[in-house]
C-alpha positions as CSV (number, residue, x, y, z in Angstrom):
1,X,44.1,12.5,30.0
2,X,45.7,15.2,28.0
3,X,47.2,13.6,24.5
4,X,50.8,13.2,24.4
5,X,52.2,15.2,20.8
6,X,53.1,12.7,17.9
7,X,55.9,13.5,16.7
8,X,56.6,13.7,12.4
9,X,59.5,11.7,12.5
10,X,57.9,8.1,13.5
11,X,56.8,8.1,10.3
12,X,59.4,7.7,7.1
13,X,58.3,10.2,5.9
14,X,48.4,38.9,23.8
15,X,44.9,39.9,23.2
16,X,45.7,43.1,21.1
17,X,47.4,40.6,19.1
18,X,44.2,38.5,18.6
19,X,42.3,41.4,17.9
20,X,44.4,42.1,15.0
21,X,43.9,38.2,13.5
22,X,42.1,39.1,11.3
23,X,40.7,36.9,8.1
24,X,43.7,36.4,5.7
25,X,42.6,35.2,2.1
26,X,44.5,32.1,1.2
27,X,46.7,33.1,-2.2
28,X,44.4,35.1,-3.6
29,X,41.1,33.1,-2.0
30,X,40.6,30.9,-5.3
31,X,40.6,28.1,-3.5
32,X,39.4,29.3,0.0
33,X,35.8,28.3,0.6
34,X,33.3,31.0,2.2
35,X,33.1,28.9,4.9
36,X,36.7,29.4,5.6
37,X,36.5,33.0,5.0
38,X,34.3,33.6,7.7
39,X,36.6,32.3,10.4
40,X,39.7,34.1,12.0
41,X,43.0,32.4,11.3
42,X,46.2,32.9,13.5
43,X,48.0,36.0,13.5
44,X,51.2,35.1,11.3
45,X,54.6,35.1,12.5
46,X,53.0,34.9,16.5
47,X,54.6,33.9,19.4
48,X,53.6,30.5,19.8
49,X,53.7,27.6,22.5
50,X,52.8,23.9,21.8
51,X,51.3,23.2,25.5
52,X,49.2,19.9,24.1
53,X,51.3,17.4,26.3
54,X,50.1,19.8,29.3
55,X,48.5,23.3,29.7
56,X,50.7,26.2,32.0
57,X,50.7,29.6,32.2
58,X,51.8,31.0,28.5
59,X,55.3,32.5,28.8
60,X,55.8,36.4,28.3
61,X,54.9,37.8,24.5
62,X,52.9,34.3,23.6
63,X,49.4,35.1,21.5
64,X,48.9,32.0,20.3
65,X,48.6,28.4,21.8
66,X,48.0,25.1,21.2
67,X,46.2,22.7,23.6
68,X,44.3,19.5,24.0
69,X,41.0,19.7,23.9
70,X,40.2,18.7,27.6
71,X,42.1,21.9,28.7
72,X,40.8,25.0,29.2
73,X,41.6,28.3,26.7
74,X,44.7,30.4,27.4
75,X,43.0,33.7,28.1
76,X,43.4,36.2,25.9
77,X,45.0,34.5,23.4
78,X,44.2,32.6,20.1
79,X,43.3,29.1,21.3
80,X,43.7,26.1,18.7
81,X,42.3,22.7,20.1
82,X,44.2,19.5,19.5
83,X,42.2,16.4,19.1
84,X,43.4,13.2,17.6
85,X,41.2,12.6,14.9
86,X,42.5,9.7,12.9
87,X,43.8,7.2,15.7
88,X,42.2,5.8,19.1
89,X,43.8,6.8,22.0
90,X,45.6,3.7,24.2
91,X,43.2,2.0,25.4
92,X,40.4,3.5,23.9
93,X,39.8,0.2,21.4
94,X,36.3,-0.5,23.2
95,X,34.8,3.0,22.5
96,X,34.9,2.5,18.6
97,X,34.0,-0.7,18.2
98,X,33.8,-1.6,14.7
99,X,35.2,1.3,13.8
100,X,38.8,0.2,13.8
101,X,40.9,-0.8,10.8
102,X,41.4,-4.6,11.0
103,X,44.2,-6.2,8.5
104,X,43.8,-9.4,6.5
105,X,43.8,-11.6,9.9
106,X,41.1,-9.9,11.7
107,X,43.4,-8.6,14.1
108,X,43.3,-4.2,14.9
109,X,45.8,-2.2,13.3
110,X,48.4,-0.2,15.3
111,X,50.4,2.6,15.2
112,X,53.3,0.6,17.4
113,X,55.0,3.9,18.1
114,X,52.3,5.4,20.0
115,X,50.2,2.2,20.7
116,X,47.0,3.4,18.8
117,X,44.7,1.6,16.9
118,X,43.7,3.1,13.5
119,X,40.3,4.3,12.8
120,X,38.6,3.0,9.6
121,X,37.5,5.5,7.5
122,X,37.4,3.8,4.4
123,X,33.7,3.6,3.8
124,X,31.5,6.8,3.9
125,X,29.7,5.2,6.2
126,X,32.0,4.4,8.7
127,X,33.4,7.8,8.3
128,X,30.1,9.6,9.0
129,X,29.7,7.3,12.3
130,X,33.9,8.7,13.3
131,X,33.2,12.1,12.5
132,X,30.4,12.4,14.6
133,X,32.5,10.9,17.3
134,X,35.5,13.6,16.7
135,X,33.5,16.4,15.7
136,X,31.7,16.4,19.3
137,X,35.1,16.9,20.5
138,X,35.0,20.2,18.3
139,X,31.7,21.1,19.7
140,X,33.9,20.7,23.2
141,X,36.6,23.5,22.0
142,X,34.1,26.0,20.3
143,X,32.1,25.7,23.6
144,X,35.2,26.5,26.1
145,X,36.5,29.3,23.5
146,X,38.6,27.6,21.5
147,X,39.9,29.4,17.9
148,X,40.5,27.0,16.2
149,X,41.2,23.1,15.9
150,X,44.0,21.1,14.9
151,X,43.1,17.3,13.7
152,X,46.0,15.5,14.5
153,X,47.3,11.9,12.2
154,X,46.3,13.4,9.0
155,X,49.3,11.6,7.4
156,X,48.0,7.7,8.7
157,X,47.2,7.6,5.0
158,X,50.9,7.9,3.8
159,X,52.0,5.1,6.6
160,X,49.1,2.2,6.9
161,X,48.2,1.1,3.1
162,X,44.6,0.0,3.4
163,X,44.0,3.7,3.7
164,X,44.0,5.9,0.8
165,X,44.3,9.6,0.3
166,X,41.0,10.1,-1.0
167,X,39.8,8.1,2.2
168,X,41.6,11.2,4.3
169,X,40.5,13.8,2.4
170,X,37.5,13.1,2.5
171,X,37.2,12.5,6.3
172,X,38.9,15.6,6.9
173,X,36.4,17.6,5.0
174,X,33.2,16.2,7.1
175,X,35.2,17.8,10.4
176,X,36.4,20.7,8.3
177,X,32.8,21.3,7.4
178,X,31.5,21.1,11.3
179,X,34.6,23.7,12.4
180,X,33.6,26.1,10.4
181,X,29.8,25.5,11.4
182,X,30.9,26.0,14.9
183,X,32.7,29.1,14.0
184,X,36.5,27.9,14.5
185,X,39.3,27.6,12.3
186,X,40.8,24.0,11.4
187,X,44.3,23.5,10.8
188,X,46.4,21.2,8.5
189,X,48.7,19.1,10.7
190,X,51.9,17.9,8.8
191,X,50.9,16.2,5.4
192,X,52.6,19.0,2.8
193,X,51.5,17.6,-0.2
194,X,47.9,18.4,0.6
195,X,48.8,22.1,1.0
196,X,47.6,23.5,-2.3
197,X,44.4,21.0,-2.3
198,X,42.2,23.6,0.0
199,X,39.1,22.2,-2.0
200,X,39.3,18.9,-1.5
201,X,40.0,19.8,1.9
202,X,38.3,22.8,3.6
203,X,42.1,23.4,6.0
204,X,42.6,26.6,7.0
205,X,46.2,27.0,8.1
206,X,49.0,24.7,8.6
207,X,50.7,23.1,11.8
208,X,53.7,21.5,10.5
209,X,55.8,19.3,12.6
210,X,59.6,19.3,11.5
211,X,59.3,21.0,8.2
212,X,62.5,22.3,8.6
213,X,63.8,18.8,9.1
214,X,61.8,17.0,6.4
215,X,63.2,20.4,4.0
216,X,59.0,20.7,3.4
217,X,58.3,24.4,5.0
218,X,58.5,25.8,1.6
219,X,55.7,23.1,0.9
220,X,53.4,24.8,3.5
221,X,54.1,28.3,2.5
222,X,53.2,27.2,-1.2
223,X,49.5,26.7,-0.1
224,X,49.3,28.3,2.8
225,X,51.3,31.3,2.5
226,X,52.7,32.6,5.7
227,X,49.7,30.9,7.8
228,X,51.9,28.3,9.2
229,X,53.0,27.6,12.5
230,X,56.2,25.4,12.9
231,X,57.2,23.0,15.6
232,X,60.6,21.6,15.7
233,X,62.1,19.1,18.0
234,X,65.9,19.7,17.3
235,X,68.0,22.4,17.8
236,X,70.2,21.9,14.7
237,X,66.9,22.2,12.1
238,X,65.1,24.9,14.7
239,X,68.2,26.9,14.1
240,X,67.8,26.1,10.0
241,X,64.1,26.9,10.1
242,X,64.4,30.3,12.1
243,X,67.5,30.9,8.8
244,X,65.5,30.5,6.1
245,X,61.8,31.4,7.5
246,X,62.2,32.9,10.8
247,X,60.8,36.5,9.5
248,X,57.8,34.9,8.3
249,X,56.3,31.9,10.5
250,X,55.7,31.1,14.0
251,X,58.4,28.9,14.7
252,X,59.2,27.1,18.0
253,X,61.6,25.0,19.5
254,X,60.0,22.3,22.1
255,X,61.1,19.1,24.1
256,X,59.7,16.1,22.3
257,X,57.6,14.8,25.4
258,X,55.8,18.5,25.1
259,X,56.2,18.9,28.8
260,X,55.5,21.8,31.2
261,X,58.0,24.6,32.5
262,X,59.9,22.6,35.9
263,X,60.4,19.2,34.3
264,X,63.5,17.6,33.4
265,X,63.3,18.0,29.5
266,X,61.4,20.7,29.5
267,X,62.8,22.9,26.6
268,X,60.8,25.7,24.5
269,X,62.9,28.4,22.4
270,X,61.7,30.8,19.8
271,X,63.4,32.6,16.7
């Protein structure tokens, strides 16, 4: 079942081109591990398509996608892999078991907008047993082609409290650690404030939804430089984002649902 995009605001808060992605140090690599070195990062400012609601054939000029990670690659074209990484999918409750943050009552904690129960990473332990669960999905998209991978709820820190930031950071450091073992790239997705904190981290390159929005894309550049790709969702702060950073990121307009080209809502527009 492909994953349907979550979107920032539930929360209050070709192949010459790829040929040419080459390593970029992140300002000045003093914070850039060799692990991350050794991997390619997007080409900046790319044509880029968020297909992770469902794959199609990349529109003219696009070199670099994003999909879920039970699609295939794009051909010739930088590949990122979307998996969720810090929620259950619907329905999915009886696959983790223990594994899933329970509140004061016993009862499983939800994200209500999407209808996903939160994974408990609070523990080293339990985090080893999660990671092992998510980073075989990473062994899925470096064995299709994949580039790189994008780790999506990053942020359930900053909207359930019995999860801390240290508990995210250092969760997303075991599956930063395994992406770069497998040879991909892994990207930040939303959370700003851990742009500059590439240490405690391991993240690559940033995938920020609504930045323009939020008024946080300066937030990304700060730690990421121009290694960040921007979806928006509205045409008013797409318009804003493509004003003040349009010459420097890949920025896209999309339909919230992330559909294909032929449906209803489908909408995709680029600076």
């Amino acid at each position: 079942m492909p994953i349907i995009n979550r979107v920032r605001s539930r929360r209050c808060v070709a192949a010459a081109a790829v040929a040419a992605a080459v390593v970029t140090p992140l300002l000045a690599s003093s914070t850039a591990s060799a692990a991350a070195q050794a991997v390619t990062l997007p080409p900046v400012h790319a044509n880029f398509d968020y297909q992770i609601g469902q794959p199609y054939t990349p529109p003219a000029g696009v070199t670099v996608v994003s999909r879920d990670y039970t699609a295939s690659p794009a051909a010739g074209l930088y590949n990122i892999c979307y998996v969720n990484a810090f929620q259950a999918q619907p329905g999915a409750e009886s696959e983790w078991g223990d594994l899933l943050l329970r509140d004061a009552s016993g009862d499983i904690v939800y994200d209500d907008g999407w209808g996903e129960a939160i994974l408990d990473i609070r523990t080293d332990a339990k985090r080893q047993r999660i990671a092992a669960k998510v980073n075989s999905w990473i062994d899925t998209c470096a064995s299709k082609g994949f580039n790189a991978v994008e780790p999506d709820n990053l942020d359930t820190f900053d909207r359930f409290d019995q999860i801390s930031e240290a508990n995210a950071k250092a969760f997303i450091k075991l599956l930063s650690a395994h992406a770069h073992a497998k040879g991909l790239a892994i990207a930040q997705k939303n959370t700003a404030n851990f742009s500059t904190a590439h240490a405690e981290t391991g993240l690559d390159f940033a995938v920020a939804e609504e930045c323009g929005e939020w008024d946080e894309c300066g937030d990304y550049t700060e730690g990421f430089g121009d290694n960040v790709i921007v979806i928006e969702y509205k045409e008013k702060y797409f318009k804003e984002t493509c004003a003040g950073f349009g010459d420097r990121l890949s920025v896209v307009l999309r339909d919230v649902d992330v559909t294909a080209p032929g449906s209803g809502g489908y909408v995709r527009k680029t600076c």
